[in-house]
C-alpha positions as CSV (number, residue, x, y, z in Angstrom):
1,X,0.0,0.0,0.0
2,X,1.4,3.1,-1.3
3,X,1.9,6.3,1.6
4,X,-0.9,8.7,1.4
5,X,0.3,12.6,1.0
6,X,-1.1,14.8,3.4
7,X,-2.1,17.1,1.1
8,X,-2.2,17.8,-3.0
9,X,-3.2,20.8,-5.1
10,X,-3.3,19.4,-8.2
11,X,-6.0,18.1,-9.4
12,X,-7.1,15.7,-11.7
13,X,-11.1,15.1,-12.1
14,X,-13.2,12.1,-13.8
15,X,-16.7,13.1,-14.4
16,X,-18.7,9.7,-15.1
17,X,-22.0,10.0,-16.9
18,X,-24.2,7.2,-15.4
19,X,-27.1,9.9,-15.1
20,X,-29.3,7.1,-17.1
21,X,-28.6,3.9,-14.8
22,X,-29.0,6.4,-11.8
23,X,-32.2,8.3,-13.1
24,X,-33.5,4.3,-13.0
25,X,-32.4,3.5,-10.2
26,X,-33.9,6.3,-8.0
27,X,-36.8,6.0,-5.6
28,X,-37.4,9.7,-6.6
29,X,-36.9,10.0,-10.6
30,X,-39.0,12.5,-12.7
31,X,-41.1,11.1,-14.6
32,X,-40.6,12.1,-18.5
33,X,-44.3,13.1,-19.2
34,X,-44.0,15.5,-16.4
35,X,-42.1,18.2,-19.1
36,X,-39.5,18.8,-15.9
37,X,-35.7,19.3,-16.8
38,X,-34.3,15.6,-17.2
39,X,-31.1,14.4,-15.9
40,X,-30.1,12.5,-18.3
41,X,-30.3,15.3,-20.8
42,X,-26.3,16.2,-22.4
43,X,-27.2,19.5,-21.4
44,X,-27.7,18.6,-17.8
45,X,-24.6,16.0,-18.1
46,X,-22.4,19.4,-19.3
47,X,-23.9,21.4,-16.3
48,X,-23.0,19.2,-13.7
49,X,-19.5,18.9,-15.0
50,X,-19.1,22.1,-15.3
51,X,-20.5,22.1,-11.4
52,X,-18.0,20.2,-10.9
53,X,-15.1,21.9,-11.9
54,X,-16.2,24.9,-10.4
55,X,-16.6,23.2,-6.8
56,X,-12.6,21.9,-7.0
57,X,-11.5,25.3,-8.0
58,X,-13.4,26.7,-5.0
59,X,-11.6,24.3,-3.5
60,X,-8.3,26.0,-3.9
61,X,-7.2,23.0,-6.3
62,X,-5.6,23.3,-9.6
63,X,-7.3,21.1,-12.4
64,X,-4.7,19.6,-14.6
65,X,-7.8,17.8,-16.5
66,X,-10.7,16.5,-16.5
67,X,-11.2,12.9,-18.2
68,X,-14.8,11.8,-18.7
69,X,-16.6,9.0,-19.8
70,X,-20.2,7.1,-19.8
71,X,-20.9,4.0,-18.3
72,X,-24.3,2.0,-18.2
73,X,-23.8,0.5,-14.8
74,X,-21.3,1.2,-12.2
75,X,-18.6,-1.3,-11.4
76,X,-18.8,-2.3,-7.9
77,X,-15.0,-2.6,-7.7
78,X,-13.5,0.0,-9.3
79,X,-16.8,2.0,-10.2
80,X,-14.7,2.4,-13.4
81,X,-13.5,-0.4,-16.2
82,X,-9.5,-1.1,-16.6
83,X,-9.6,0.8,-19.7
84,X,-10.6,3.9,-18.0
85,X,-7.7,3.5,-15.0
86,X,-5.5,3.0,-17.3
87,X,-6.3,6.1,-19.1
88,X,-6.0,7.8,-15.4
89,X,-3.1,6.8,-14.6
90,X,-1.4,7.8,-18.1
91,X,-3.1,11.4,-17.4
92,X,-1.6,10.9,-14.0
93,X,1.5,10.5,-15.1
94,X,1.7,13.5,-18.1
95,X,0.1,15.8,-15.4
96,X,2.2,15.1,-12.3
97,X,-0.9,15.2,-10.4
98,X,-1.2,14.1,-6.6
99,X,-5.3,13.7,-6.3
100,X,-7.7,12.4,-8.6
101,X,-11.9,13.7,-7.9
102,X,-14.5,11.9,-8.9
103,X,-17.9,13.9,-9.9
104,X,-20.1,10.9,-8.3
105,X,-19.9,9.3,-4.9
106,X,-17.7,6.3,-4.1
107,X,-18.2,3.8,-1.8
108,X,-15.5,3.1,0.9
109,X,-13.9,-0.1,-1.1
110,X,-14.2,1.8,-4.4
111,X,-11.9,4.6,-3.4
112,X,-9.7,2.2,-1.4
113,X,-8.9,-0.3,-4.6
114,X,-9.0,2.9,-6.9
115,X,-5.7,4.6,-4.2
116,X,-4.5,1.2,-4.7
117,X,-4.5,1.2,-8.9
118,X,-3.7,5.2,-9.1
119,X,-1.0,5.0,-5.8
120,X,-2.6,8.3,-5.5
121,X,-5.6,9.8,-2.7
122,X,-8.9,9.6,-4.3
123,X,-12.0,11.5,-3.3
124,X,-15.3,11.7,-4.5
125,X,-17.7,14.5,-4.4
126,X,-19.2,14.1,-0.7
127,X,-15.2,14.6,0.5
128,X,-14.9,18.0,-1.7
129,X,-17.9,19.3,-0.8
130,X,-17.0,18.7,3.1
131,X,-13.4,19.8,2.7
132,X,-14.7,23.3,1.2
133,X,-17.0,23.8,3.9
134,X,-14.3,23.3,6.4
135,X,-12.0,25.6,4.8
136,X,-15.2,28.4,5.1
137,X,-16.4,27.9,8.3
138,X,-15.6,30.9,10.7
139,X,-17.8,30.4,14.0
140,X,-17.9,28.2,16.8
141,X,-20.9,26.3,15.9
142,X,-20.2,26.4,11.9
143,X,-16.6,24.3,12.8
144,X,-18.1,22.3,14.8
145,X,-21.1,20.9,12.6
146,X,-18.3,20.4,9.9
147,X,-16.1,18.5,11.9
148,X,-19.1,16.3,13.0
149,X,-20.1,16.2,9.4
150,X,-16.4,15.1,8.9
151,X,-16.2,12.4,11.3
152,X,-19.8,10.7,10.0
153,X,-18.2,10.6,6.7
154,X,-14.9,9.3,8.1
155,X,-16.3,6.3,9.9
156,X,-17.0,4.2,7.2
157,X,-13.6,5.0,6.1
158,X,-10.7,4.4,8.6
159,X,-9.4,1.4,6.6
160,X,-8.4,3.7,3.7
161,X,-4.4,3.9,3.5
162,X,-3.4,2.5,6.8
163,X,-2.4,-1.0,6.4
164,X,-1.0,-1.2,9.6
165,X,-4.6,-1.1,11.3
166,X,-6.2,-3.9,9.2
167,X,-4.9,-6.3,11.2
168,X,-3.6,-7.4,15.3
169,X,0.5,-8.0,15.2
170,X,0.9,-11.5,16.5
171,X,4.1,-13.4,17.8
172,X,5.8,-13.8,21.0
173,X,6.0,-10.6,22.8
174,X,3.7,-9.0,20.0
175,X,-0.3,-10.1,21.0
176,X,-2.3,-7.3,22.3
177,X,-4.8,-7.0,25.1
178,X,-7.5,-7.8,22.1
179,X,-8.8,-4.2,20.7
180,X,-7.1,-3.6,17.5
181,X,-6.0,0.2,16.7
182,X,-8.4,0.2,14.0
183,X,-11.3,-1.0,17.0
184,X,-9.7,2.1,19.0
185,X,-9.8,4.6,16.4
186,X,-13.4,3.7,15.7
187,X,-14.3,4.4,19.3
188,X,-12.4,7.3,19.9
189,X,-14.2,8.9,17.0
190,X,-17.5,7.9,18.4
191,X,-16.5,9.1,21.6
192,X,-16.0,12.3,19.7
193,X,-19.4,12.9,17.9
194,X,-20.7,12.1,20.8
195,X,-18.9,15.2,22.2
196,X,-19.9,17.3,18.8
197,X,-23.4,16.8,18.9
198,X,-23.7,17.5,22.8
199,X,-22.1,20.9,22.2
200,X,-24.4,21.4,19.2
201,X,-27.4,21.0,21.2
202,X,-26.3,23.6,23.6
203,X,-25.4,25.7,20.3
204,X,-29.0,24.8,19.1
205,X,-30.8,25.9,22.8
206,X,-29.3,29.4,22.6
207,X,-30.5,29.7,19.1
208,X,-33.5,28.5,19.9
209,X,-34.0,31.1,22.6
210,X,-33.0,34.0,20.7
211,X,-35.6,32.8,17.9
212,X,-38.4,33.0,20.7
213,X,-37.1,36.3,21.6
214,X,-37.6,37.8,18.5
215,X,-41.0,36.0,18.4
216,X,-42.2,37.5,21.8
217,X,-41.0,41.3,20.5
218,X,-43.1,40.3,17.1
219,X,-40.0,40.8,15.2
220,X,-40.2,38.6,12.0
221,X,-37.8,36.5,10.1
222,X,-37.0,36.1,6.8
223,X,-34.5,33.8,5.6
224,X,-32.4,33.9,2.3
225,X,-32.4,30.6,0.7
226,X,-31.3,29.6,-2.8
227,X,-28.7,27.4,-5.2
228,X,-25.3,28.3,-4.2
229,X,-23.8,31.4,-6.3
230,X,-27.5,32.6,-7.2
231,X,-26.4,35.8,-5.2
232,X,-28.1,35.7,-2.0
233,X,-25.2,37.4,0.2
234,X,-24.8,40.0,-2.4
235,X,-28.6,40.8,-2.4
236,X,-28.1,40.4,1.5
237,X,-25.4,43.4,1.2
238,X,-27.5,45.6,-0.9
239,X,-31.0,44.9,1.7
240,X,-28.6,45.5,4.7
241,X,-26.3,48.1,3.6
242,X,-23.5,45.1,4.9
243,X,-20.7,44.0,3.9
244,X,-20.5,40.1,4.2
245,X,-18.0,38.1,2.0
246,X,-19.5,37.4,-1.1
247,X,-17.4,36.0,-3.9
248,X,-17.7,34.3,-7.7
249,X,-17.6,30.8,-6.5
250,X,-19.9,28.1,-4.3
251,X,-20.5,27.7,-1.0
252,X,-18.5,32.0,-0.5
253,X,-21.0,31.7,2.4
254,X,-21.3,29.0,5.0
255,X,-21.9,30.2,8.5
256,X,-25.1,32.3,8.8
257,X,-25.8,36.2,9.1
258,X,-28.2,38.0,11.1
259,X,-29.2,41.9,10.6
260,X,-32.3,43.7,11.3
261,X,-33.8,44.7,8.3
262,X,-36.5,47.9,9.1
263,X,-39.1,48.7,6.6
264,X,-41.8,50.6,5.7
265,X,-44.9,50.8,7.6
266,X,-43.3,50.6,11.3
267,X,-42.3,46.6,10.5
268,X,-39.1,45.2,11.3
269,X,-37.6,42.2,10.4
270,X,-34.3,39.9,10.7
271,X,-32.6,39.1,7.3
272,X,-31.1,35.6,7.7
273,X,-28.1,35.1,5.1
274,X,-27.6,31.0,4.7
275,X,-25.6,28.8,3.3
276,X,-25.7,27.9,-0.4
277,X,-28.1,24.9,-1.9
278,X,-26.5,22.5,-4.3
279,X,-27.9,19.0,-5.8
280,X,-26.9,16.1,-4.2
281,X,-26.1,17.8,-1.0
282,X,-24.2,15.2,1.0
283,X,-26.8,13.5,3.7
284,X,-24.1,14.4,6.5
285,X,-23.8,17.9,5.8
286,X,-27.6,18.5,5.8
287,X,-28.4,16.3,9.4
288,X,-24.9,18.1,11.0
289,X,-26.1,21.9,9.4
290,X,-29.6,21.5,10.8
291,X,-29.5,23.5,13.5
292,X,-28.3,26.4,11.0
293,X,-30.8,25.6,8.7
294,X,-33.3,25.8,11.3
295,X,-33.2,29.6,10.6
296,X,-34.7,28.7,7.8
297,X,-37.8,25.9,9.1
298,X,-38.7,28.5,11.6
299,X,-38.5,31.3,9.3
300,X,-41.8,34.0,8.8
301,X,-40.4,34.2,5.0
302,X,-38.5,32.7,2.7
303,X,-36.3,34.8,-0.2
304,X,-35.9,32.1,-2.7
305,X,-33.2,33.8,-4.7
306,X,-33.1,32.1,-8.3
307,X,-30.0,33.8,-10.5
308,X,-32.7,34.6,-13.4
309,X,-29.5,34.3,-16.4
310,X,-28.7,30.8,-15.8
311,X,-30.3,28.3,-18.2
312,X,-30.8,25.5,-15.2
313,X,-32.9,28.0,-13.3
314,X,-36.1,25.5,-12.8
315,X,-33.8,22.4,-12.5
316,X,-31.4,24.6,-9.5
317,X,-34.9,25.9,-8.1
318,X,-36.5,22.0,-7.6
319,X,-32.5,21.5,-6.4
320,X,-33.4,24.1,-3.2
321,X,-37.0,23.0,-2.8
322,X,-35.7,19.3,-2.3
323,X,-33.4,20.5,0.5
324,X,-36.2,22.6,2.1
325,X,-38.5,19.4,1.8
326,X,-35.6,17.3,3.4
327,X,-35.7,20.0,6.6
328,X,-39.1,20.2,7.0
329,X,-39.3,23.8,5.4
330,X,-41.5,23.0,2.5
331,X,-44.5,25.0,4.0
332,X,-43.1,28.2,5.0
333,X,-44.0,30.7,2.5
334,X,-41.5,31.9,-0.3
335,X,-41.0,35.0,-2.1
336,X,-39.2,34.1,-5.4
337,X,-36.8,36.6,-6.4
338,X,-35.4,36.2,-9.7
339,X,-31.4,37.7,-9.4
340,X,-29.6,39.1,-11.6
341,X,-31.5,40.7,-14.9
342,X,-29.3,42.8,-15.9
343,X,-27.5,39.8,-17.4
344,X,-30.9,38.1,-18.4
345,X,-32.2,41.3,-19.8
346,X,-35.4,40.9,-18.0
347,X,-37.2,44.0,-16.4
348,X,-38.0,45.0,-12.9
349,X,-41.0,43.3,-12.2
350,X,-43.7,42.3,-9.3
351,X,-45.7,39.4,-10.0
352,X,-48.8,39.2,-8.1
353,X,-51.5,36.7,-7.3
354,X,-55.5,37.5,-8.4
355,X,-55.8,38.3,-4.6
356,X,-53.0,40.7,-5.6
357,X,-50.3,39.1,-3.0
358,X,-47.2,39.6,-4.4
359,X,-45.2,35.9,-5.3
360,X,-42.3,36.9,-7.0
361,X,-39.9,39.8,-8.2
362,X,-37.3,40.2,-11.1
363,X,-34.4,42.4,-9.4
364,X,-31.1,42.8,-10.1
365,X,-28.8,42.9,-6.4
366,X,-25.4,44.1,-8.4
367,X,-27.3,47.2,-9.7
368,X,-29.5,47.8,-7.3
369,X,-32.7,48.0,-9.6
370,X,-36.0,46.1,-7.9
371,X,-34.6,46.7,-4.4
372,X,-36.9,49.6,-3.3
373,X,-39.5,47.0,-4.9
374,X,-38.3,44.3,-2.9
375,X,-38.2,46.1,0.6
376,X,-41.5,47.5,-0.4
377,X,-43.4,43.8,-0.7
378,X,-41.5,42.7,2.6
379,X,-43.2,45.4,3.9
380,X,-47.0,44.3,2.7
381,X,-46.1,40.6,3.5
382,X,-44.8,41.0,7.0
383,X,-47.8,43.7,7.9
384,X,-49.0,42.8,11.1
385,X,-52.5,41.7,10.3
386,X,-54.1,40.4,13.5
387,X,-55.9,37.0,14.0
388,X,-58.7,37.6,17.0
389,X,-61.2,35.7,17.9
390,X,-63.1,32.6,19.6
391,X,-61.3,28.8,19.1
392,X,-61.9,25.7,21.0
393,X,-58.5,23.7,22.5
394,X,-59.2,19.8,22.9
395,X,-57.3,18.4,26.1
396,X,-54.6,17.1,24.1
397,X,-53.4,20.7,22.8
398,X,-52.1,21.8,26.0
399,X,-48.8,22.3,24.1
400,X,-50.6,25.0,21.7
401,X,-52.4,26.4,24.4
402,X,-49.0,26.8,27.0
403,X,-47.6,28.7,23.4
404,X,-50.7,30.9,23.3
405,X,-50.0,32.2,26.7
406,X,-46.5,32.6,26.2
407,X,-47.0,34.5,23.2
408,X,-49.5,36.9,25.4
409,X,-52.3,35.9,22.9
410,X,-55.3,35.1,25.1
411,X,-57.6,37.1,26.3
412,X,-60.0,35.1,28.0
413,X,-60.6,31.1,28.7
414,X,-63.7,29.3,29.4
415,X,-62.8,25.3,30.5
416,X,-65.7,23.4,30.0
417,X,-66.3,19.5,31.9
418,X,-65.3,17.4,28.9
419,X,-61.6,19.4,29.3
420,X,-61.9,21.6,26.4
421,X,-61.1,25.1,26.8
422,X,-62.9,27.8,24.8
423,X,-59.8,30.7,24.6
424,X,-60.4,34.2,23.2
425,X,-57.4,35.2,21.5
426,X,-55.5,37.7,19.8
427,X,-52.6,37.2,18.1
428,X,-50.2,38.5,15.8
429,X,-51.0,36.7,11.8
430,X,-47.6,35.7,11.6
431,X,-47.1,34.2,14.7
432,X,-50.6,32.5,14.5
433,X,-49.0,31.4,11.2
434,X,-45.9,29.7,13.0
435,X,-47.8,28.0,15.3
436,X,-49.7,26.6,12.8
437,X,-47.1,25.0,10.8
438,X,-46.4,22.8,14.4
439,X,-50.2,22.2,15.3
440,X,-52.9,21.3,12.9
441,X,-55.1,24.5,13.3
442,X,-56.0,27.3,10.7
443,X,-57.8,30.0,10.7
444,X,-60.9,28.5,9.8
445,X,-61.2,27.6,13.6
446,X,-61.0,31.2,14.3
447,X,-64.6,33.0,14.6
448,X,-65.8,35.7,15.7
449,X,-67.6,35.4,18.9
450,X,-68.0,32.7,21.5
451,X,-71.8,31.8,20.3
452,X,-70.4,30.8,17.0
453,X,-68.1,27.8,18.5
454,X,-69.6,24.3,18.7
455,X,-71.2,23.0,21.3
């Protein structure tokens, strides 16, 4: 077994197209009637390598190359054919490279026999994506959800490279007490997300108290959301007047931002700023960046920011909706906003609904045209409309009823002998609208006096 380098900045990438055996495959493939973007389109096949090449430069790696190829099924050994590691390691050799990427993700065994053909570290696209948010992350809690992130991706790999783990020394003088190092590393990992995820919940409580802060002072919040490098943190500059890092590349942003944002009409809001969306998000990133993301399940509003010039918009838009779906977010409300028309050449625009709600704005965050628009529709969404009224709270809401009182929303109770609780209440629409995406109440139960409730 060859000695794994520490580190390498050169690059070479191999971008299989199996998009066809994986569309298949997949619990969750779009049906071709439905007229959605297909992945197994060549345009689609293009974008994703080009995704691809883009993700290892923000990477800080140099790519020497980038050999492709299709294949109709996977090899379970290799994940390539001989031909095509042969055709690596001649590349290898011309380009003096010292890691080779693959666009798809590799099981443990396949990247250990690939290191063992190439005698070079090989990652797949799960390791990139979690070595480039551990070069970004800059707080306390955004290091430690990537190093947990880290170590759930690691444990299924502590065989790779280190020969002299596989196996317990034997001989006179040699036998162990009977827990190989590779046993020991295992559980001093364990040991160690153990640690990580204790520390996140503490991360998670103080969040979770300043969320309820914010609630209690009616303060809503709206979170950015959107495919990484749609724009969000440079929309998030302009709305602000801020200056947080906002680059030409994926993932510029990974921990999140908080600024009050005031608007029109006497409402204020706080402007979340998250991380960038991108298909195929690894499954360890998005259970170790839930608490972060939780800005965005317990969110007033989403800003589903969609860069309006790139071809792949719809495809990159289902991308983010996926995500959302994945967190539980799919039923907060969303504001599209379509970025960046002065490249599209589309005007400012408002689109409303026939009640005349306003679902979605054409803007341009580099210029500055659509952002009085923008702030302007916050304003209308986020009006505090009240919800008042009569309701009726079975005995098995005492949960919603203990929030109504924290959130100073009743007025006046009436228990009756069965244990249900008539409750007069007035409350804030948006916080009546929070509750309601935890408890299965609307404001259909809502009337107006106490004569109109059910017997």
């Amino acid at each position: 077994m060859f000695d794994r380098p520490d580190s390498g900045d050169r690059a070479l990438l191999v971008h299989i197209d199996i998009s066809q055996w994986r569309q298949s495959k997949s619990p969750h493939a779009v049906p071709a009637e439905s007229g959605a973007i297909q992945s197994s389109g060549k345009i689609d096949v293009d974008d994703d390598r080009a995704e691809f090449v883009e993700l290892a430069r923000s990477a800080g790696l140099e790519v020497m190359e980038t050999v492709t190829g299709k294949s109709s099924k996977p090899s379970a050994r290799h994940f390539i054919g001989s031909g095509k590691i042969e055709e690596i390691r001649l590349a290898l050799k011309e380009h003096e490279a010292d890691v080779v990427l693959f666009g798809q993700t590799l099981s443990p065994s396949q990247e250990r026999n690939l290191e063992r053909e190439l005698s070079v570290r090989v990652l797949d696209r799960n390791s990139l994506i979690l070595d480039i948010f551990a070069q970004r992350a800059r707080t306390f809690e955004g290091k430690l959800q990537v190093e947990l992130a880290q170590l759930v991706h690691l444990s299924t790999r502590l065989v790779r490279g280190w020969t002299h783990l596989e196996r317990q020394k034997g001989g006179i003088g040699l036998r162990g007490p009977g827990e190989t190092q590779l046993e020991t590393d295992r559980r001093l990992l364990n040991e160690r997300v153990r640690v990580l995820k204790k520390r996140l919940a503490k991360v998670r409580k103080q969040r979770e108290q300043g969320r309820n802060k914010r609630g209690k002072s009616g303060i809503s919040t709206v979170a950015v959301v959107g495919y990484t490098n749609a724009g969000k943190s440079t929309l998030f500059n302009r709305m602000t007047q801020e200056t947080v890092y906002a680059a030409d590349q994926l993932f510029a942003t990974l921990d999140p931002t908080l600024r009050r944002l005031d608007l029109d009409g006497g409402v204020s809001a706080v402007l979340a700023d998250t991380v960038g969306f991108i298909r195929d998000l690894p499954h360890e990133l998005v259970d170790a960046f839930r608490s972060t993301l939780t800005e965005t399940l317990e969110a007033d509003l989403l800003l589903h920011i969609v860069d309006d010039s790139d071809a792949e918009r719809e495809q990159r838009r289902d991308e983010v909706d996926k995500v959302l779906a994945g967190i539980g977010a799919q039923d907060v409300p969303q504001l599209m906003v379509f970025n960046k028309i002065d490249l599209s050449g589309h005007s400012v625009l408002v689109e409303r609904s026939e009640s005349g709600e306003a679902q979605a704005i054409w803007l341009s965050a580099i210029t500055g045209d659509g952002i009085e628009e923008l702030l302007g529709v916050l304003g209308e969404r986020l009006s505090q409309v009240r919800v008042a009224g009569w309701m009726t709270l079975l005995p098995s809401q005492g949960r919603l009823r203990a929030q109504l009182y924290s959130a100073g929303a009743v007025l006046e109770e009436i228990v009756l002998e069965d244990g249900r609780v008539h409750a007069q209440i007035d409350i804030d629409e948006v916080e009546f609208a929070r509750m309601a995406r935890e408890h299965p109440i609307d404001v259909e139960h809502i009337v107006p006096d106490r004569e109109s409730l059910p017997a």
